[in-house]
LOPA-128235 format. One line per 10 residues: number of its first residue (from 1); their letters; for each residue x, y, z of C-alpha. Coordinates in Angstrom, 3 decimals, m for minus. Example, Ala and Ser with C-alpha at 12.3 -4.5 7.8 and 13.67 -1.06 7.14 Angstrom:
% LOPA-128235
1	AS	12.300/m4.500/7.800  13.670/m1.060/7.140
END
This chain:
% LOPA-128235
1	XXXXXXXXXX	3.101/m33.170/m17.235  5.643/m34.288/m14.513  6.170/m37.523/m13.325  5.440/m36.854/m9.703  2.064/m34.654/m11.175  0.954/m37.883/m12.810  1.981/m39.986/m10.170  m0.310/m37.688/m7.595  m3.326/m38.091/m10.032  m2.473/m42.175/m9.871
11	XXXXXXXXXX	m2.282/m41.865/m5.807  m5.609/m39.556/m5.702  m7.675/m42.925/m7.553  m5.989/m45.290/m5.735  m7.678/m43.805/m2.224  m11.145/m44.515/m3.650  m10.509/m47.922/m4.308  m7.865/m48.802/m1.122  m6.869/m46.310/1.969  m3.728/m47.681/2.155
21	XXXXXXXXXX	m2.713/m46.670/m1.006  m2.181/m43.169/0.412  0.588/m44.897/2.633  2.459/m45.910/m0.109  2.174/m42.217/m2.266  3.431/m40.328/1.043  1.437/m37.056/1.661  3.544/m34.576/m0.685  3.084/m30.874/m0.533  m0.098/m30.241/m2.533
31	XXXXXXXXXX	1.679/m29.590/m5.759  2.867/m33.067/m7.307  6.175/m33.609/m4.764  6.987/m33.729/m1.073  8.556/m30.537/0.233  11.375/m32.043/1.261  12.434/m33.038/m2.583  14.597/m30.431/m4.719  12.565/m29.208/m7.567  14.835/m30.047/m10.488
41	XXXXXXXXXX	15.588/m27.859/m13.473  17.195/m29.475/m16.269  20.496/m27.895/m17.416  22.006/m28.698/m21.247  24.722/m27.071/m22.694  28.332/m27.968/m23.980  30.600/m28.735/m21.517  33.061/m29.896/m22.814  34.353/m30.473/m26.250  34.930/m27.445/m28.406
51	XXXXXXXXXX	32.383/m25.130/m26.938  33.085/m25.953/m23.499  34.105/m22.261/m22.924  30.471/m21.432/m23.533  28.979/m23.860/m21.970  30.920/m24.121/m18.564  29.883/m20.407/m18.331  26.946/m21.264/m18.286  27.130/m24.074/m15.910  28.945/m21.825/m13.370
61	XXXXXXXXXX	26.310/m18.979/m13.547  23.174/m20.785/m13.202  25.183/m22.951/m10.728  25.571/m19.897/m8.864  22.096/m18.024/m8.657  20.859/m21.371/m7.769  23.166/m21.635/m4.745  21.845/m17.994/m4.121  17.891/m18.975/m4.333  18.812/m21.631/m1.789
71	XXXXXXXXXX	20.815/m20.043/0.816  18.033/m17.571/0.834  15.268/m20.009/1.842  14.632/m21.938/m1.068  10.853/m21.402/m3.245  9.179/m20.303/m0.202  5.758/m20.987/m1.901  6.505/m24.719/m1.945  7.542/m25.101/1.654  11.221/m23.836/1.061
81	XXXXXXXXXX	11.637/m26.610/m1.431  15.465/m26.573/m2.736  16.319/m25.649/m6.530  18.834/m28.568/m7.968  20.206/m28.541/m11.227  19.862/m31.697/m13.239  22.580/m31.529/m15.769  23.488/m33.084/m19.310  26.824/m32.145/m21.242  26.179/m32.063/m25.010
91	XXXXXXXXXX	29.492/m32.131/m25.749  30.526/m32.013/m29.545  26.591/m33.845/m30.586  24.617/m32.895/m33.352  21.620/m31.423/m33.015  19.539/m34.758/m33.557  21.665/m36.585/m31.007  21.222/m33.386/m28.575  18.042/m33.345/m28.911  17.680/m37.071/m27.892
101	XXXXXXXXXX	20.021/m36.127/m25.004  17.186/m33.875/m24.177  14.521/m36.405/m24.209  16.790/m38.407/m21.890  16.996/m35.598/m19.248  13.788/m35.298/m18.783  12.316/m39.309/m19.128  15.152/m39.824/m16.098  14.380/m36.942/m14.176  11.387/m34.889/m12.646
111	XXXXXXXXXX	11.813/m31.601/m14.143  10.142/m28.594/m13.884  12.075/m26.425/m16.586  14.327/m26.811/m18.661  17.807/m23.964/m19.685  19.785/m24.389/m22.707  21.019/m25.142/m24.898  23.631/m22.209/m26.185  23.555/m23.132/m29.893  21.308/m22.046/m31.701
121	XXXXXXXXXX	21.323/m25.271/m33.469  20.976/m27.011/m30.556  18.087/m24.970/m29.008  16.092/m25.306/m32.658  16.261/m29.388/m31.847  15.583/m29.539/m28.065  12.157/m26.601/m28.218  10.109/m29.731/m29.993  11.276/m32.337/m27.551  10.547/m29.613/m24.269
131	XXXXXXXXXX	7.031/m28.718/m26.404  5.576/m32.146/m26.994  6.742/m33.134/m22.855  5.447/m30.141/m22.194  8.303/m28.720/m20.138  9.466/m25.189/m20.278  12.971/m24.520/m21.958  14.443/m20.807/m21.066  16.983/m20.899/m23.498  20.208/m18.244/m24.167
141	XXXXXXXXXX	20.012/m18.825/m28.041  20.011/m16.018/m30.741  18.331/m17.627/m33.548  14.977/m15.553/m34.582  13.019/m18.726/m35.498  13.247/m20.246/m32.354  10.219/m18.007/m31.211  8.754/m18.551/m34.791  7.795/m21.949/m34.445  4.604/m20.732/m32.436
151	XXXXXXXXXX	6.209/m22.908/m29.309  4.470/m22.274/m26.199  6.632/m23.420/m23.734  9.621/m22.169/m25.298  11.311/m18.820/m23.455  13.844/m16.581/m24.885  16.310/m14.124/m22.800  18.511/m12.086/m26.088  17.279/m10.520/m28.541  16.944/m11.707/m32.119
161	XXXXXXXXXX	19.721/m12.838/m34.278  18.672/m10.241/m36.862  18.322/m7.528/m34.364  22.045/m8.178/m33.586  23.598/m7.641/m37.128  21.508/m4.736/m37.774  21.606/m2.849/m34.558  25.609/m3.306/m34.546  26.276/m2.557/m37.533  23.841/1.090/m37.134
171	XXXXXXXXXX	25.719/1.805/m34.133  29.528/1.347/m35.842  28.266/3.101/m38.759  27.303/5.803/m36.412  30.492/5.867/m34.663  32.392/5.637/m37.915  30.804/9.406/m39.554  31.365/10.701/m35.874  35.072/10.043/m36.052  35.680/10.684/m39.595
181	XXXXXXXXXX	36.064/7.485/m41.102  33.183/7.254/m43.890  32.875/3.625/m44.573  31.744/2.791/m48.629  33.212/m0.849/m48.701  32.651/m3.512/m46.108  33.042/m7.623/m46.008  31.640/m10.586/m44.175  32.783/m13.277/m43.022  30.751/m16.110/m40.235
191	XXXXXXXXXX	30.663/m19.514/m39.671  27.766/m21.198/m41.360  25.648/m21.929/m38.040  21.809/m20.911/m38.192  22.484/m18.258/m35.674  25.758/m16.769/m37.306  24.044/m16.868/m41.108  20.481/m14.770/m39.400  23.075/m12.130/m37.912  25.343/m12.187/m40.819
201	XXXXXXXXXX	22.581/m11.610/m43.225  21.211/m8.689/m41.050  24.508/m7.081/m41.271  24.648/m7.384/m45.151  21.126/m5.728/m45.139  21.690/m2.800/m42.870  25.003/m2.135/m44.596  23.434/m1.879/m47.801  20.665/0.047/m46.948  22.607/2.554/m45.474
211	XXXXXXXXXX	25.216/2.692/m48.915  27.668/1.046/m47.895  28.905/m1.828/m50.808  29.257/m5.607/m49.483  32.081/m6.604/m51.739  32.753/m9.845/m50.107  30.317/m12.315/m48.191  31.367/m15.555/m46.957  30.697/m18.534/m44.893  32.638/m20.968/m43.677
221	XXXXXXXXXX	31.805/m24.573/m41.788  33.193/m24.409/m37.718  36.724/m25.845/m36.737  39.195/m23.756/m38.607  42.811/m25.260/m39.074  44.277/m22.220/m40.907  42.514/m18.918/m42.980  44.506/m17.765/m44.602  42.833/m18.215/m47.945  39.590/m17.176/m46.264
231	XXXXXXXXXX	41.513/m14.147/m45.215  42.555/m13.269/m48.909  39.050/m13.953/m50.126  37.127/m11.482/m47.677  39.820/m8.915/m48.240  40.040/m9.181/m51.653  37.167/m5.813/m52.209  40.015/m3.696/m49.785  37.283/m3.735/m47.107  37.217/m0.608/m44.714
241	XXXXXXXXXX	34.979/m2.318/m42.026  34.318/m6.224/m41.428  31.330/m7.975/m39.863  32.817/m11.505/m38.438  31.226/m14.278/m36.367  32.865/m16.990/m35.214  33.561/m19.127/m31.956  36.539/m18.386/m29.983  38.918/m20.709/m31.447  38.111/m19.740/m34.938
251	XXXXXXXXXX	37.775/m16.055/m34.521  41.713/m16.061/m32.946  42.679/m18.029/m36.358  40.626/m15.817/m38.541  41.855/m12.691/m36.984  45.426/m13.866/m36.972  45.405/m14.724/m40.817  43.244/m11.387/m41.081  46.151/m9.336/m39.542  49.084/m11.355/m41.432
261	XXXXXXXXXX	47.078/m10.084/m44.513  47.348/m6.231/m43.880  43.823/m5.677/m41.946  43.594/m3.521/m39.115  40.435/m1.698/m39.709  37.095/m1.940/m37.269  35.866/m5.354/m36.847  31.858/m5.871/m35.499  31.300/m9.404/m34.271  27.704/m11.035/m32.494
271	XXXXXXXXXX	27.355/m13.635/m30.073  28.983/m15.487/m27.018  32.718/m15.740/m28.547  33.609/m12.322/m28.208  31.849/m11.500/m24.934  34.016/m14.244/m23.774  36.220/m13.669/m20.442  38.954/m15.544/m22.684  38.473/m13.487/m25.834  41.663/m10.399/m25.014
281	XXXXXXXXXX	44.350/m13.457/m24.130  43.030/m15.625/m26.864  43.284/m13.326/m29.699  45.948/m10.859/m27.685  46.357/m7.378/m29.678  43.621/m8.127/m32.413  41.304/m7.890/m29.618  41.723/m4.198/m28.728  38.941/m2.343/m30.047  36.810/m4.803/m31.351
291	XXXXXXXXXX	32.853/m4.576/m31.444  30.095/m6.745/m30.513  26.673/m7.349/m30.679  25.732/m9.586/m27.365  22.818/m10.551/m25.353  24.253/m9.922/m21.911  27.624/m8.120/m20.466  28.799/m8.522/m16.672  28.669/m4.153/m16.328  24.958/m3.737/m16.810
301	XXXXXXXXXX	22.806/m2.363/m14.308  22.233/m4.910/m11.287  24.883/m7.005/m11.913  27.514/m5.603/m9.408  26.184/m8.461/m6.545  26.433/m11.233/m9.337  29.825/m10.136/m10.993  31.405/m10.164/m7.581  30.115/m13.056/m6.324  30.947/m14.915/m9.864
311	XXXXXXXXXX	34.527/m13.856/m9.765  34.982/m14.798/m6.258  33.964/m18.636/m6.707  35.586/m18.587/m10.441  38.732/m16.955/m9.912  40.649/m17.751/m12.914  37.809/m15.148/m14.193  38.120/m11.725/m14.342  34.353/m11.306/m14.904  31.613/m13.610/m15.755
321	XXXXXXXXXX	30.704/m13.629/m20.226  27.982/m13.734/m21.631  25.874/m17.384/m21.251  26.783/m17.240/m17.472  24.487/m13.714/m16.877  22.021/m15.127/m19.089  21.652/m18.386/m17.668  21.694/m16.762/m13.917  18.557/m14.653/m15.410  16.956/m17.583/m16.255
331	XXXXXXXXXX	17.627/m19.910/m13.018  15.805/m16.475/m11.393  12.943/m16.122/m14.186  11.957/m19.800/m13.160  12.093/m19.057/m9.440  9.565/m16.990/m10.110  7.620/m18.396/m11.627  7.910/m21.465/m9.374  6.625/m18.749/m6.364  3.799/m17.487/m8.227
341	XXXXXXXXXX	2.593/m20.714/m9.423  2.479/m22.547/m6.067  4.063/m25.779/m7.697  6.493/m27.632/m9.269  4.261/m29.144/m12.449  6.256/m27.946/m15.425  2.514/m26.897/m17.005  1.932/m24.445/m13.917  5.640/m23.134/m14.219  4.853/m23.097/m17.973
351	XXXXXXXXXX	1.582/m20.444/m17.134  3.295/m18.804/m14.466  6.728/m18.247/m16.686  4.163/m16.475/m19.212  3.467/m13.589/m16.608  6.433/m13.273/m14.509  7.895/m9.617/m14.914  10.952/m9.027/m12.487  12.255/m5.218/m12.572  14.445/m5.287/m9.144
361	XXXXXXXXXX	17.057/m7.733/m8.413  18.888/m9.872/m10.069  16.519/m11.501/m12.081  16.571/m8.353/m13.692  19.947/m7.606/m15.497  18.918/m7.592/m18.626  19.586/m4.238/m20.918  16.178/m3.314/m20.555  16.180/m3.873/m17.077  12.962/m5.944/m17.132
371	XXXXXXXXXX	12.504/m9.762/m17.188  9.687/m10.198/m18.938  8.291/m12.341/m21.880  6.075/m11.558/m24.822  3.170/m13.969/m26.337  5.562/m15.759/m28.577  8.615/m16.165/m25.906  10.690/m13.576/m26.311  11.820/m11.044/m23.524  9.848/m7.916/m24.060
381	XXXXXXXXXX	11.503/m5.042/m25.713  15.206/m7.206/m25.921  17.585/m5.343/m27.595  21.022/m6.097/m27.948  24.085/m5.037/m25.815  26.571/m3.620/m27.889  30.026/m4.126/m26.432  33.862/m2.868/m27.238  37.093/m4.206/m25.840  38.722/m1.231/m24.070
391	XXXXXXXXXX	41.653/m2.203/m21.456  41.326/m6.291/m21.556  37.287/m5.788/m21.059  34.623/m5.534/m22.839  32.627/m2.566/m22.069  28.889/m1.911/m22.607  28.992/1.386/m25.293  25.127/1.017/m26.248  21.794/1.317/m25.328  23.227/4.591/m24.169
401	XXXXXXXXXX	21.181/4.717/m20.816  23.185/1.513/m19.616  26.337/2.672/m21.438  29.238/2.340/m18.957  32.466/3.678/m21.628  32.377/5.566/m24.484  33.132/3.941/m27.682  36.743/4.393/m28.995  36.835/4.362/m32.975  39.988/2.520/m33.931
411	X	40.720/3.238/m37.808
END
C-alpha cells in the first residue's frame, strides 16, 4: 500500500474526530494523491559501472515513452496526473545490496510500480522486496524462475531464459541443414549468471536432442581480462557451431581469443549484449553474422514511431537495443493500467496490470504484438526474437511473420 493511500485512510479518521483535519490532508483526487502530483514509477537498473551500457538503455527508453505519455495529456483517468520516473543506479551491487537499494526506493518515495532491474540476478532479489511492499515490478529479466516464485505482483515482458537457448538453437540448426552445413559437434561457453546458465543449459538440451554432440561446456565468472585459455578449452572437441553468452565487454574478449584460435564458424548468443547498439564496433568483424536469441529488437512491428524518436534524442545511436524497447513497453503497460484502474495505489495498478492487454500502439511492440500477462506474470504467448547481424544491424530473422531479413548462414 502507498504512502499517500495510507495517509488518505489516516485523513478519512481524522474528519470524524476533528473537521479541520481535512485542512491539513488537502482534498486529493479520490485515489490516494492530489492531481496535481506526478505519479512516480520507480526505475532500477545499472547505470553505471560495468553494465551501464544496459542499463542507460534502459534509462533512455523508459525516459522517453514517459516524456511521450506526458506530452500527450498525462493519465487522463487521474486528472492528467504526470508520469515521473523515480530512479536508483545499481551500479556494480550485489544482488543483496540491490535489493536493499530497492527497499530504499520505495520507503523514500510514493511509488506506484516499479521497472527493473536488467539482471536477472538482480530482478530474483528485488521481486521479494516489491512482493512483501506490495508494489508492482515490470521487469526486462530472462530468468524462468522469476515467474516461478508464485509472485503476484511481479510482471515479466521476454520470454523465458530456457525458451531462448532452445528456440535459437532450433532455428540455427534449421538454417544450418538448409545451407548445407550439417552440424554433429557443438560447444558452450556463458558466463555463470542465473540467466546465462538457464539459457546455456537449454541450448545443451536442444542440441542433444536433436544429435548433435556437446563436446565442450563451460562457464566462466563475469569480468574477463584475457580467454585465451577459455578459448582453447571450448575448442578443444573442433566445434562446428558455438552457443556463447556473455556481456559486451566479455563477449569482444572471448570472441577475439576465439578468432586468434582458428574459429570462424556460426556463433548463437541470448540476451541484451548482443542486441546491443555497441555490439558491431565493439567486437568489429567477429560481429558479422552472428545470432541471437533476444527479448526485443528496434525493427519489429510498431516500433518505427519509437526507433525514430529514440535515435533523434540519442544520437550517438543508430537504433535503440534491447532493454530500451522493453522498458518503453513497460512505462506503457503501467499507463495502462494506471487508466483502467482510476488510481495511483500500487495494489489497484497491481489488479489493473493483471488485465491490461494492449494490441495497437506502442505499448504493443512486442513479437507477438500483444501486451498482455498470464496468471503467473509472464507476457502471454512470449517468444523470443531471434536476431542476426547483417550490415552493422541486427536484423529480426524469426518468428517469420515479423521477420524483416532473411537469415544469411555464414560457415
Amino acid at each position: 500500500m502507498s504512502k499517500a493511500w495510507r495517509r488518505t485512510l489516516v485523513c478519512t479518521v481524522g474528519v470524524t474526530t476533528m473537521s479541520l483535519a481535512v485542512a491539513a490532508c488537502g482534498s486529493g483526487s479520490g485515489d490516494g494523491g492530489d492531481s496535481s502530483d506526478p505519479v512516480q514509477i520507480g526505475l532500477i537498473e545499472p547505470m553505471s559501472g560495468p553494465f551501464a551500457d544496459n542499463g542507460t538503455q534502459a534509462d533512455r527508453g523508459a525516459s522517453l515513452c514517459v516524456d511521450q505519455i506526458n506530452a500527450d495529456g498525462g493519465i487522463k483517468a487521474l486528472d492528467g496526473a504526470k508520469l515521473e520516473l523515480r530512479k536508483q543506479d545499481t551500479g556494480a551491487a550485489q544482488p543483496a545490496q540491490v535489493a536493499n537499494q530497492a527497499q530504499s526506493l520505495i520507503d523514500s518515495n510514493d511509488l506506484s510500480a516499479m521497472i527493473g532491474a536488467w539482471a536477472s540476478s538482480y530482478t530474483l532479489a528485488v521481486a521479494p522486496v516489491t512482493e512483501q511492499n506490495q508494489v508492482p515490478l515490470v521487469t526486462e529479466s530472462f530468468a524462468d524462475d522469476i515467474v516461478a516464485q508464485g509472485y503476484t505482483y511481479v510482471f515479466k515482458i521476454p520470454a523465458p531464459a530456457s525458451e531462448m537457448g532452445k528456440q535459437g538453437v532450433i532455428e540455427v540448426l534449421n538454417l544450418a541443414d538448409a545451407s548445407d552445413y550439417p552440424i554433429e559437434r557443438a560447444a558452450v561457453v556463458a558466463e555463470n549468471t542465473s540467466s546465462a546458465q538457464v539459457s546455456a543449459k537449454a541450448a545443451v538440451a536442444q542440441l542433444e536432442e536433436n544429435g548433435v554432440s556437446v563436446t565442450n561446456e563451460e562457464y566462466f565468472a563475469p569480468g574477463l581480462t584475457d580467454a585465451n585459455s577459455l578459448a582453447i578449452k571450448v575448442l578443444s572437441g573442433k566445434p562446428q557451431f558455438l552457443f556463447a553468452q556473455a556481456g559486451l565487454a566479455d563477449m569482444k574478449i572471448l570472441q577475439e581469443a576465439l578468432v586468434r584460435q582458428g574459429y570462424t564458424g556460426p556463433i548463437l548468443g541470448s540476451g541484451s549484449a548482443l542486441v546491443n547498439p555497441r555490439y558491431a564496433e565493439t567486437v568489429g568483424k567477429p560481429a558479422d553474422g552472428v545470432f541471437t536469441s533476444a527479448g526485443w529488437n528496434w525493427d519489429l512491428p510498431g516500433a518505427e514511431q519509437f526507433v525514430e524518436d529514440f535515435v533523434a534524442k540519442n544520437s550517438e545511436f543508430d537504433f535503440p537495443g534491447q532493454e530500451a524497447g522493453e522498458d518503453c513497453v513497460a512505462v506503457y503497460a503501467i499507463a495502462a493500467a494506471l487508466e483502467a484502474a482510476g488510481s495511483r495505489d500500487p495494489s489497484d495498478v497491481r489488479d489493473a496490470l493483471a488485465q491490461v492487454d494492449i494490441s495497437d500502439g506502442t505499448g504493443s511492440m512486442v513479437a507477438t504484438g500483444r501486451t498482455k500477462f498470464e496468471e503467473n506474470g509472464q507476457l502471454v504467448d512470449a517468444t523470443p526474437v531471434i536476431v542476426q547481424w547483417q550490415d552493422g544491424k541486427p536484423r529480426t530473422v524469426f518468428p517469420k511473420d515479423v521477420a524483416t531479413a532473411e537469415p544469411a548462414f555464414v560457415k
